[in-house]
C-alpha positions as a Markdown table, in Angstrom:
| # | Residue | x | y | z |
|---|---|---|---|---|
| 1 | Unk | -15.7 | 4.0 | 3.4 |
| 2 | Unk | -13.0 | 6.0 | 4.6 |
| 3 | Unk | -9.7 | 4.7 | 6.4 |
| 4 | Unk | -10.7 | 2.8 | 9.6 |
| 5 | Unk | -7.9 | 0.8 | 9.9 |
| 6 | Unk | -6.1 | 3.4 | 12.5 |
| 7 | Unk | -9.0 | 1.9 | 14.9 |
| 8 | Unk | -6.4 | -1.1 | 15.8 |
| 9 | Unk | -3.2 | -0.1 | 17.2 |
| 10 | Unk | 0.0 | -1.3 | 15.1 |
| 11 | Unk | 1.2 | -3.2 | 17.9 |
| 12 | Unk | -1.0 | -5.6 | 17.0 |
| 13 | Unk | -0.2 | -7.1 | 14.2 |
| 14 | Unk | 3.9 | -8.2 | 14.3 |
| 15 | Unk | 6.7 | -6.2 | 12.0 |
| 16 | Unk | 7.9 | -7.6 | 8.8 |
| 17 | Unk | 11.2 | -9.2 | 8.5 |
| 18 | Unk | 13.3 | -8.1 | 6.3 |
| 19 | Unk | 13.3 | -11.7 | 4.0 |
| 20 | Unk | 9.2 | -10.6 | 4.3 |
| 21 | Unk | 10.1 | -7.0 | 2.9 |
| 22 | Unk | 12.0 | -8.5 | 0.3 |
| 23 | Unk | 9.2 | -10.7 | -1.0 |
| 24 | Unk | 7.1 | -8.0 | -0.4 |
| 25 | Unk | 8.9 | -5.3 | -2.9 |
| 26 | Unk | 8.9 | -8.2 | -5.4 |
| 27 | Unk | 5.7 | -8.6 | -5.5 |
| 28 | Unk | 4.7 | -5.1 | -5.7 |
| 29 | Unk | 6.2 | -4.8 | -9.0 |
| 30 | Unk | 4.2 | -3.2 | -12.0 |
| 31 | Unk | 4.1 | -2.3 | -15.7 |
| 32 | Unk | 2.9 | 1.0 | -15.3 |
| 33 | Unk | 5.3 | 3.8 | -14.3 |
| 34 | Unk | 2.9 | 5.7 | -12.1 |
| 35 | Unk | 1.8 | 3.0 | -10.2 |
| 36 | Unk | 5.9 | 2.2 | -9.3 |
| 37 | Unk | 6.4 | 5.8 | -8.5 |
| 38 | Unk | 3.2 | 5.5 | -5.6 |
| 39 | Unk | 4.8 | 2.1 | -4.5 |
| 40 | Unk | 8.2 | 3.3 | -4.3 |
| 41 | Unk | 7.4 | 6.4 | -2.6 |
| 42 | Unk | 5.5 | 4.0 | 0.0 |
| 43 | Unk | 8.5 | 2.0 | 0.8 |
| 44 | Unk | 10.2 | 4.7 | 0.9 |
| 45 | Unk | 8.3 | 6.2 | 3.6 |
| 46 | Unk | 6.4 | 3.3 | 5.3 |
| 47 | Unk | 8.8 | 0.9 | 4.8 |
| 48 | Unk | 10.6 | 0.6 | 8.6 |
| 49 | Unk | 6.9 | 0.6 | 10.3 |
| 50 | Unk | 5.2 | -2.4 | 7.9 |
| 51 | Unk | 3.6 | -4.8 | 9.6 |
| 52 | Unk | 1.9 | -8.5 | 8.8 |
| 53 | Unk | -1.8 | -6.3 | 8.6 |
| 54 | Unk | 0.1 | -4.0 | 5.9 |
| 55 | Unk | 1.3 | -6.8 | 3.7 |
| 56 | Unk | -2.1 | -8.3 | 3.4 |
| 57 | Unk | -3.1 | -5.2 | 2.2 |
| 58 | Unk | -1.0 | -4.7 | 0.1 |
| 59 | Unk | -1.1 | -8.1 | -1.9 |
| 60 | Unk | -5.0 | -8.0 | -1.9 |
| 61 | Unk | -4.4 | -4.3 | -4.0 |
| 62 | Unk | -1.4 | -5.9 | -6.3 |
| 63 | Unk | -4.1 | -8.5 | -7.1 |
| 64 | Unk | -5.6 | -5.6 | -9.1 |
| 65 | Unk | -4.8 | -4.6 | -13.2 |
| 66 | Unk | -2.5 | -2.0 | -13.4 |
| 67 | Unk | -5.4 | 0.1 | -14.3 |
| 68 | Unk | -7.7 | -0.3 | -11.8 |
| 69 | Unk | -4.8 | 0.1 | -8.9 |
| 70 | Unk | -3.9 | 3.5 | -10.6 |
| 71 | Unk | -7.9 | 4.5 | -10.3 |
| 72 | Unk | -7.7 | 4.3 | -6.5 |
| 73 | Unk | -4.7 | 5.7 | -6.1 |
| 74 | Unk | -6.2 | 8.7 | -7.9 |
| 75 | Unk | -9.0 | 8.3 | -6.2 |
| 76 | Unk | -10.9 | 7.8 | -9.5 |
| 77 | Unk | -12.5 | 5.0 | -7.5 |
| 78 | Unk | -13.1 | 3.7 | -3.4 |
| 79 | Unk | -12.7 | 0.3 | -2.7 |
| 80 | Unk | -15.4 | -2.2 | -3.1 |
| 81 | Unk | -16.5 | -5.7 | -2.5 |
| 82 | Unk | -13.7 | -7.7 | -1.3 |
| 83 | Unk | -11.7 | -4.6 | -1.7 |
| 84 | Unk | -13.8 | -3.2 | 1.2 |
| 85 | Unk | -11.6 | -4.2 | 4.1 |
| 86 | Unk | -9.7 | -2.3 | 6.6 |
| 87 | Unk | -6.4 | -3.4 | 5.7 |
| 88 | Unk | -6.9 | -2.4 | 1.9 |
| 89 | Unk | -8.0 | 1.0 | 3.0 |
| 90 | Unk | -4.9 | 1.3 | 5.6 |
| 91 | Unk | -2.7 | 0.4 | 3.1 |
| 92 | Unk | -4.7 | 3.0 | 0.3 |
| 93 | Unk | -4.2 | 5.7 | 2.3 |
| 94 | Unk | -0.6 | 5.3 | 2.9 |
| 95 | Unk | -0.3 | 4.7 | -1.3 |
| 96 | Unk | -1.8 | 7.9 | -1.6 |
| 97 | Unk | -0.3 | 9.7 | 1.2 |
| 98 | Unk | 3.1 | 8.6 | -0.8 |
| 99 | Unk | 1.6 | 10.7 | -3.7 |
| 100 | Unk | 4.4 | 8.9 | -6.2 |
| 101 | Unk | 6.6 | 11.8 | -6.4 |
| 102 | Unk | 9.7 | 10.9 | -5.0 |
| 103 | Unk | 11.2 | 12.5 | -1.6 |
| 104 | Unk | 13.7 | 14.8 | -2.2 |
| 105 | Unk | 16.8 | 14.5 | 0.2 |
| 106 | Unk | 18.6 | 17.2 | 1.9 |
């Protein structure tokens, strides 16, 4: 399934606050490097535009092993099951349109 998710409009689900970004970069913290480098290059760029839809997203895919979060990022795999939602595939896309090498500033 490919990314759907741009079918609702971001207006729709409400901004994160900042005390829910916090949280948020907490709980996307990983023991393997390359997955930080995809989630830090996310923030990076996402970060000002998250929304509530975007967080669940998130914390469905930071259920995941370390291993299997790096296989979709790589696109190794698609998600499945209860991975199989519009928000994980939102959310996937933006991971991998991060690509986890950092932005270089001018």
């Amino acid at each position: 399934m490919g990314e759907t998710a741009n079918n609702v409009p971001p207006a729709a689900s409400p901004l994160l606050t900042e005390r829910e970004l916090s949280k948020l970069h907490w709980r996307c913290r990983r023991g393997l490097l390359e997955n930080d480098l995809f989630i830090e290059q996310f923030f990076a760029r996402f970060e000002p535009e998250l929304n509530q839809r975007h967080a669940h997203g998130l914390a469905v895919l930071m259920d995941l092993a370390d291993n299997d979060l790096l296989d979709l990022l790589l696109r190794r795999q698609e998600p499945t099951e209860a991975l199989d939602t519009p928000e994980v595939h939102e959310v996937l896309g933006m991971l991998r349109r991060s690509g986890g090498t950092p932005v270089l500033q001018a």
